[in-house]
C-alpha positions as CSV (number, residue, x, y, z in Angstrom):
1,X,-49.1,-1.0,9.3
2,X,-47.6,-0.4,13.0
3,X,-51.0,1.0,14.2
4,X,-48.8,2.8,17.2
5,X,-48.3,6.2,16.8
6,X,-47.1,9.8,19.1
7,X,-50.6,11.1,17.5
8,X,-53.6,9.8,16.1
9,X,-56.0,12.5,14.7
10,X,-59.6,11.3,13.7
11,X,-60.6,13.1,10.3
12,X,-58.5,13.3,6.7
13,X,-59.9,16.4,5.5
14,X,-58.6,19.8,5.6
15,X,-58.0,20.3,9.2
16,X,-57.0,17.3,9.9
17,X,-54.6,17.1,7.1
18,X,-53.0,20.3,7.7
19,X,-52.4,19.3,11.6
20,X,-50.6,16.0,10.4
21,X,-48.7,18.0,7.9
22,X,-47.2,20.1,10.8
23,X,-46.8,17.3,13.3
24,X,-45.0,15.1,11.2
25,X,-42.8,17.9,10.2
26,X,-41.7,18.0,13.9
27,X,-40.7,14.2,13.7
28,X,-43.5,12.8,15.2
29,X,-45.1,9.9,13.8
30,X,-48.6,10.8,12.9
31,X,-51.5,8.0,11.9
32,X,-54.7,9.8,10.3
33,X,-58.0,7.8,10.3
34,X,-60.9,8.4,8.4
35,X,-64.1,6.4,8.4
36,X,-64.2,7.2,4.4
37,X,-61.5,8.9,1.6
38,X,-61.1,11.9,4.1
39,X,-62.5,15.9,3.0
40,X,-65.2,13.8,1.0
41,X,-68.1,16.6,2.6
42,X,-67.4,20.0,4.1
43,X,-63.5,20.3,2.8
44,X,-64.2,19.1,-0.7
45,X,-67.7,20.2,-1.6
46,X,-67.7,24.2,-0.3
47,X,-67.4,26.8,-2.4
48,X,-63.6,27.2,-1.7
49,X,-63.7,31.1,-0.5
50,X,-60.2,32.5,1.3
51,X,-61.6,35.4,2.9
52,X,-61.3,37.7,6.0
53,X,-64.4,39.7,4.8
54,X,-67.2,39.6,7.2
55,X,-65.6,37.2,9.1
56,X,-66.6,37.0,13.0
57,X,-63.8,39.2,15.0
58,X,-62.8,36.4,17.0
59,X,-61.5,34.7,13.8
60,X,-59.4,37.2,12.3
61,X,-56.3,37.2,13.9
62,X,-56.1,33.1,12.2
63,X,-57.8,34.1,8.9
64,X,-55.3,37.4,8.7
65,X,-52.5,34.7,9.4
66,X,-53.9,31.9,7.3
67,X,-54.1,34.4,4.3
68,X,-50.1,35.2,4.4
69,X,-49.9,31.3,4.4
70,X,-52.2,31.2,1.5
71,X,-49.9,33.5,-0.4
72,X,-47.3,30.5,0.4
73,X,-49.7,27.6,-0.4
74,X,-47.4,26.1,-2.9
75,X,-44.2,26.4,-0.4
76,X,-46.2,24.8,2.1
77,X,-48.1,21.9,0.1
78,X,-46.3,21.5,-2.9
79,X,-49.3,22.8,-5.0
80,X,-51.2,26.3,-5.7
81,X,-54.2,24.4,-4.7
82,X,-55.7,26.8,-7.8
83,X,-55.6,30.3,-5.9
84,X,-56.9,33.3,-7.3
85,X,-56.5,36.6,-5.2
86,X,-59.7,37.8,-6.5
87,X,-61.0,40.0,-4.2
88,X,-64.3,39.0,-2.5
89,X,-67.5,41.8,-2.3
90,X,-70.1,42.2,0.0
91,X,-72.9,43.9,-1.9
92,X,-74.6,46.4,-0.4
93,X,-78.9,46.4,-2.0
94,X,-80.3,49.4,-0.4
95,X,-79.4,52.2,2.5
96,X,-80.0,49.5,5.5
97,X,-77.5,47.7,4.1
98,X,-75.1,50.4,3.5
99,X,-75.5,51.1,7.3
100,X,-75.2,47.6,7.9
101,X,-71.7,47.6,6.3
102,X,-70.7,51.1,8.0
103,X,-71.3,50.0,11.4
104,X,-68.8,47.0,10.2
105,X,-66.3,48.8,9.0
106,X,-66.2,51.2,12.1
107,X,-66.1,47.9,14.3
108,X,-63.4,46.8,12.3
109,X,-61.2,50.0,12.8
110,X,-61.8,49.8,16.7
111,X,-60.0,46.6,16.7
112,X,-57.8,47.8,14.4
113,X,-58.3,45.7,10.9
114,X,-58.0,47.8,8.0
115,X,-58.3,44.8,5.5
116,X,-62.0,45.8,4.6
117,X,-63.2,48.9,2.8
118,X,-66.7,50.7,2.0
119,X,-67.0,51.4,-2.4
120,X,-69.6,52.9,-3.6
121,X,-72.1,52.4,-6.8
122,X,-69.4,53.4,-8.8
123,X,-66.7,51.4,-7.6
124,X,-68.5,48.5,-7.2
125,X,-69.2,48.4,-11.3
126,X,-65.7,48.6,-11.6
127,X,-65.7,45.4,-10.0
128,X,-69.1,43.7,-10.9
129,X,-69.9,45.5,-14.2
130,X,-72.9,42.8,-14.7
131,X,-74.3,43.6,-10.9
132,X,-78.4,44.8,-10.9
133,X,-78.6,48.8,-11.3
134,X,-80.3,48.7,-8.0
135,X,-77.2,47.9,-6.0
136,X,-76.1,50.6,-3.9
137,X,-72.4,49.6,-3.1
138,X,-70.4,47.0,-1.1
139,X,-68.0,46.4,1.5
140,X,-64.6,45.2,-0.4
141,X,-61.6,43.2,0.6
142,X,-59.1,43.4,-2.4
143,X,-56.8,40.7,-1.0
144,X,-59.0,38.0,-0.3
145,X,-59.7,35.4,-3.4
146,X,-60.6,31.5,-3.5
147,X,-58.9,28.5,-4.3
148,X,-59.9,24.6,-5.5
149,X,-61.9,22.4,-3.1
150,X,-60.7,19.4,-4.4
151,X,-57.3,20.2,-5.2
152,X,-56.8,22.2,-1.9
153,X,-58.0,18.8,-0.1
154,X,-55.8,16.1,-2.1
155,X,-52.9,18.6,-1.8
156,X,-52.9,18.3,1.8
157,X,-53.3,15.2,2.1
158,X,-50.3,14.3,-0.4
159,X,-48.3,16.7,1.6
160,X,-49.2,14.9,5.3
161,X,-48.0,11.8,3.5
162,X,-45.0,13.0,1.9
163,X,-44.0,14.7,5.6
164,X,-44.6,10.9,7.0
165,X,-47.9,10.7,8.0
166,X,-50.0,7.7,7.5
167,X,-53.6,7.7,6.2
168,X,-55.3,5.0,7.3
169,X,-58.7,5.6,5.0
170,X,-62.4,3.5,5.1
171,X,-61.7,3.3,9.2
172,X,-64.6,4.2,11.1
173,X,-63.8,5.1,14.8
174,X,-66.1,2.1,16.6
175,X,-64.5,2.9,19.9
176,X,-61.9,5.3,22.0
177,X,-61.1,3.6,25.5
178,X,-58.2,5.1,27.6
179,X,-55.4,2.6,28.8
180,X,-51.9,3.0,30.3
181,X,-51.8,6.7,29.2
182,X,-52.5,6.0,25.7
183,X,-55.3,6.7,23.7
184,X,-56.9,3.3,22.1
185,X,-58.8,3.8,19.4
186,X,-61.0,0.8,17.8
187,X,-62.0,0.7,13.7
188,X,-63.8,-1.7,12.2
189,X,-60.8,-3.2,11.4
190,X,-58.1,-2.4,13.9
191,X,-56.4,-1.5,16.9
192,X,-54.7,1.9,16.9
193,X,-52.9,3.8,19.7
194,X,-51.0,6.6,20.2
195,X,-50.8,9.2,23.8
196,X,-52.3,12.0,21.9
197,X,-55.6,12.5,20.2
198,X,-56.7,14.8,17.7
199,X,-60.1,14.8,17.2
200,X,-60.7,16.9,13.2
201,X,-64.0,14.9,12.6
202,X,-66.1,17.8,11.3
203,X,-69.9,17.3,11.3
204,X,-68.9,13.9,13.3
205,X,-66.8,15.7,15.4
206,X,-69.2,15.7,18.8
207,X,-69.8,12.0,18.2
208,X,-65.7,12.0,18.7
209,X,-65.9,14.7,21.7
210,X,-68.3,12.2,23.8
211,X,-66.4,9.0,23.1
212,X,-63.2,10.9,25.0
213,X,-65.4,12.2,27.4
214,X,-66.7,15.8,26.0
215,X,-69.8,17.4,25.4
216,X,-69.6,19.9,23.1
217,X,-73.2,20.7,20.9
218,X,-73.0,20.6,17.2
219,X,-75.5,19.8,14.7
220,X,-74.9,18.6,10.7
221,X,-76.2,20.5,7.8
222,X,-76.0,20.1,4.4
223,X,-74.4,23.6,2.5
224,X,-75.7,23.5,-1.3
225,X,-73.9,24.2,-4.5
226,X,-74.7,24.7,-7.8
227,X,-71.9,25.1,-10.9
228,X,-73.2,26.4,-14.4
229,X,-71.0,25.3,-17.8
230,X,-68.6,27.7,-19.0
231,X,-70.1,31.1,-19.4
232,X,-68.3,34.5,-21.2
233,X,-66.2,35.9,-18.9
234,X,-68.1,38.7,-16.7
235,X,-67.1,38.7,-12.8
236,X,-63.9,38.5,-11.2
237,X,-64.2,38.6,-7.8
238,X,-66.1,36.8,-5.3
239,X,-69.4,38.1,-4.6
240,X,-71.4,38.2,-1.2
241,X,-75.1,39.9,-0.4
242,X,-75.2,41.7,3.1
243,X,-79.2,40.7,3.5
244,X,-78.9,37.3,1.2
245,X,-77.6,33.9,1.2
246,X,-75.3,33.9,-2.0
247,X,-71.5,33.3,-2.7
248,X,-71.4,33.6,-6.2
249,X,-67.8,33.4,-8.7
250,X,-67.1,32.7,-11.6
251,X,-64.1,30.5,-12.2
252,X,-60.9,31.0,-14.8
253,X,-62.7,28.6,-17.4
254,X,-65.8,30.5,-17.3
255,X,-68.4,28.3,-15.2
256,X,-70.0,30.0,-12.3
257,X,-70.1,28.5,-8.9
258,X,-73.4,29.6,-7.0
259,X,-73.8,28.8,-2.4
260,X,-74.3,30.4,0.0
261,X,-75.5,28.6,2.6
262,X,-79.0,27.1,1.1
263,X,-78.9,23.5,2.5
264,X,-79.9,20.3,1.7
265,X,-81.6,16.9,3.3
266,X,-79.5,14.7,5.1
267,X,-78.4,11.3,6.9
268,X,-75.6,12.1,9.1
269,X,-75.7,8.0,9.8
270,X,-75.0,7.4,6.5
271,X,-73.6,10.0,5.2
272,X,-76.4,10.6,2.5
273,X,-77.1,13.8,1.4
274,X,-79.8,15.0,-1.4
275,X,-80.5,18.6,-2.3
276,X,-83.6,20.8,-2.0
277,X,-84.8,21.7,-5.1
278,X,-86.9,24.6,-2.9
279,X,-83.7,25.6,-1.8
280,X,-81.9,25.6,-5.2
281,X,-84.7,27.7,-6.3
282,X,-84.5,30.4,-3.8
283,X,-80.9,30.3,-4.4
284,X,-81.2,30.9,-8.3
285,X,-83.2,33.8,-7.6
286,X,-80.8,35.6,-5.9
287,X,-78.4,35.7,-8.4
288,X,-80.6,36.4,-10.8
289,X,-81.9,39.7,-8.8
290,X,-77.8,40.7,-8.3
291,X,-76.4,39.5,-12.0
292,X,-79.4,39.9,-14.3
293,X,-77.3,37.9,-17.1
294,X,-77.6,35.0,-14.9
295,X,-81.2,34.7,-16.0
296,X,-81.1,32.1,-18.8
297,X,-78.3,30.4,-17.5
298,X,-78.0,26.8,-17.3
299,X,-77.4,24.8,-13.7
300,X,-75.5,21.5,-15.0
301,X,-74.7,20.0,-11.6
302,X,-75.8,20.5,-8.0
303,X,-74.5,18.8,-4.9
304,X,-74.5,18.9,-1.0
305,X,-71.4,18.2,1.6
306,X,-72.4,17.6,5.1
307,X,-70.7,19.9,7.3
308,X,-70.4,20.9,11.6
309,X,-73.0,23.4,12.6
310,X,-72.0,25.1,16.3
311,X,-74.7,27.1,18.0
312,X,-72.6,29.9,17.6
313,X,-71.3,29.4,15.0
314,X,-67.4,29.3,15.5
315,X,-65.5,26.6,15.5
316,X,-64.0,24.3,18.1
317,X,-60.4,24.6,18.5
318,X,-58.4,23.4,21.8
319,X,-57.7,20.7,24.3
320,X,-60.3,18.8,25.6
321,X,-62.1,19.0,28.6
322,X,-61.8,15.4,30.7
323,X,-58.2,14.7,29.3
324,X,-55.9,16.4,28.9
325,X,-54.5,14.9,25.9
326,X,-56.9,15.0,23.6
327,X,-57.6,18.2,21.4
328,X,-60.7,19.5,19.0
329,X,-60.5,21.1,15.7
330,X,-64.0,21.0,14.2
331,X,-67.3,22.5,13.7
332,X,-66.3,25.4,11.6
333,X,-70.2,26.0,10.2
334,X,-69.1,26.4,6.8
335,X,-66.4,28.9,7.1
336,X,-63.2,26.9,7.6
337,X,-61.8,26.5,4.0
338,X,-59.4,29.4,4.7
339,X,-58.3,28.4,7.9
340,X,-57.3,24.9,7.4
341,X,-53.3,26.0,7.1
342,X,-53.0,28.4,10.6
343,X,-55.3,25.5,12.2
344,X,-52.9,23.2,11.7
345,X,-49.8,24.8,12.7
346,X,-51.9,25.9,15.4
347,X,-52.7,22.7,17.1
348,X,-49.0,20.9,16.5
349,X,-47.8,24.5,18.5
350,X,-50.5,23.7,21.4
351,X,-50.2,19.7,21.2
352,X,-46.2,20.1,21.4
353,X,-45.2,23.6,22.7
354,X,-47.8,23.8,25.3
355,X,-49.6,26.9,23.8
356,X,-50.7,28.4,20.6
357,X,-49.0,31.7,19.1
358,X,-52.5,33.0,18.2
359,X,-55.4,33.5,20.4
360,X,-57.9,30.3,20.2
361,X,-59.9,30.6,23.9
362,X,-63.1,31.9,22.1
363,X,-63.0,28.6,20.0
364,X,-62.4,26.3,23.3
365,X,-65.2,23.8,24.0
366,X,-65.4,25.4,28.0
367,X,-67.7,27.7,26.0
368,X,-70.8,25.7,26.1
369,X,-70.3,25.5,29.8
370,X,-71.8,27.3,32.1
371,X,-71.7,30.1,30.2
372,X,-74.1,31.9,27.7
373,X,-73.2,31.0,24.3
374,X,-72.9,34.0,21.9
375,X,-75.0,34.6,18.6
376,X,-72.6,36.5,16.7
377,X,-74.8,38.5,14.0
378,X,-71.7,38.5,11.6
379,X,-71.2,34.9,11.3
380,X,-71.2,34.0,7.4
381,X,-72.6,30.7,6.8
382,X,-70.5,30.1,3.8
383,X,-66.9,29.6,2.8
């Protein structure tokens, strides 16, 4: 391998993936390191939504322009990546939450998003026949669907490659020193250097930040998920609870994917991750309150990814802080499935054309200093 590159970007999952695709498609060479496979926790193990609902208002212009490149995925990585435009439903249990989801959708009409609408207990059996009697309604975005973890990640990857770039897996970062210009970056096993950085390590992604020079806070968790075997069809779109933890769907061969944001133990040393059986209890219960004819299902598997927690959580997306050729694009606290294609384009445009075509200042790191960090009360912590 020429270890030499215009680029070097730290983390093969999703984001990282997606900015090499771009990159490379502008002619640049592009090396991708990954201390393991690359996407093996927060891109491969969520529960795959592809959803503007209830998304923070900061992030919609990328997740209204990532989901017209969803509608593309197989034009821009050679696969469908399994997409289903489902629809995805936040239920509404009782009159708070139906004011709840009111005050949301007049917020969403003052900035002017109409992708989200208010159905009542009617409507929403139309959608959810199987949902609890005592549901009152939900707040409904038609468009929105989900897509295959897994597939999503190895199609991205295969796509990078095919565009040029080179994956350079089971590479830990030991070391980043700054020479001559260029970026030097030290594995376990090699030297690698390129002028530009690109820092996509996810829940490692501050460990990244401080070898460059940043200090941006983050913490790990460990988002839980739970799959049941294949069940008789009942629910098509992706369900949501306005006062719960739960993202619930049921896939095209019939097994039903249960999250939500329920975490697990971890070891972000090691990587190690075990789930909480507490957790998966809690977790069973609420979809057993919302879908009654969940009650004697069976739960055949149940795993945890380890994923970038931001104290506000939103995500980190822009050019570093100390240099000014290095760039972030991590930390997206369990909602960045969705935006892993307009990241990318979004960071070859700032890396290369000197600014991004969509807004991305709420997501810079300069936001954890010296000044108050936000707690936005909309921020879903699950895919």
């Amino acid at each position: 391998m020429n270890n030499k590159a215009d680029v070097i970007i730290v983390g093969a999952g999703l984001h990282g993936s997606s900015a090499a695709i771009h990159i490379a498609a502008r002619g640049r060479r592009v090396i991708v390191l990954d201390k393991g496979v690359g996407g093996r926790h927060s891109s491969a193990s969520n529960a795959g939504g592809v959803r503007r609902l209830w998304r923070h208002p900061d992030e919609l212009p990328l997740a209204c322009e990532a989901a017209s490149m969803w509608n593309h995925i197989e034009e821009i990585v050679g696969d469908n990546c399994g997409y289903r435009q489902s629809g995805h439903l936040k239920i509404a249990e009782n009159k708070t939450d139906i004011a709840k989801l009111e005050d949301r959708l007049t917020t969403m009409k003052q900035l002017g998003f109409d992708h989200e609408e208010l159905i009542d207990r009617d409507e929403l059996r139309k959608w959810a026949p199987e949902v609890a009697s005592h549901c009152a309604g939900a707040l409904l975005c038609r468009e929105d669907g989900f897509a295959s973890p897994f597939r999503t990640t190895s199609a991205f990857q295969n796509k990078a490659v095919s565009n040029g770039a080179e994956l350079a897996l089971n590479q830990a970062v030991a070391g980043i020193d700054k020479k001559a210009g260029s970026w030097i970056i030290q594995t376990q096993d090699h030297l690698f250097e390129a002028p530009i950085l690109l820092n996509c390590a996810g829940a490692w992604g501050d460990k990244i930040a401080e070898m460059i020079g940043d200090t941006v806070p983050l913490s790990a968790v460990a988002p839980t998920m739970m799959v049941t075997p294949p069940m008789p069809r009942f629910l098509e779109p992706v369900v949501g609870a306005v006062s719960r933890k739960l993202s619930f769907k049921q896939a095209p061969n019939g097994i039903v994917l249960i999250g939500g944001g329920y975490r697990g133990k971890l070891d972000r040393d090691t990587g190690f991750t075990q789930v909480d059986y507490s957790a998966l209890k809690l977790s069973a219960q609420t979809v057993i309150d919302l879908f009654p004819i969940m009650k004697n299902a069976q739960v055949v598997r149940a795993w945890s990814g380890i994923e970038g927690q931001t104290p506000d959580s939103l995500p980190v997306i822009g050019q570093g802080l100390s240099d000014a050729n290095a760039y972030h694009a991590f930390g997206f606290s369990s909602h960045g499935f969705q935006l892993a294609p307009v990241v990318g384009k979004l960071m070859a445009e700032l890396i290369y054309d000197g600014a991004s075509s969509l807004p991305i200042e709420p997501f810079s790191p300069a936001r954890f200093h010296d000044v108050e960090i936000r707690n936005p009360e909309t921020a879903q912590l699950s895919a």
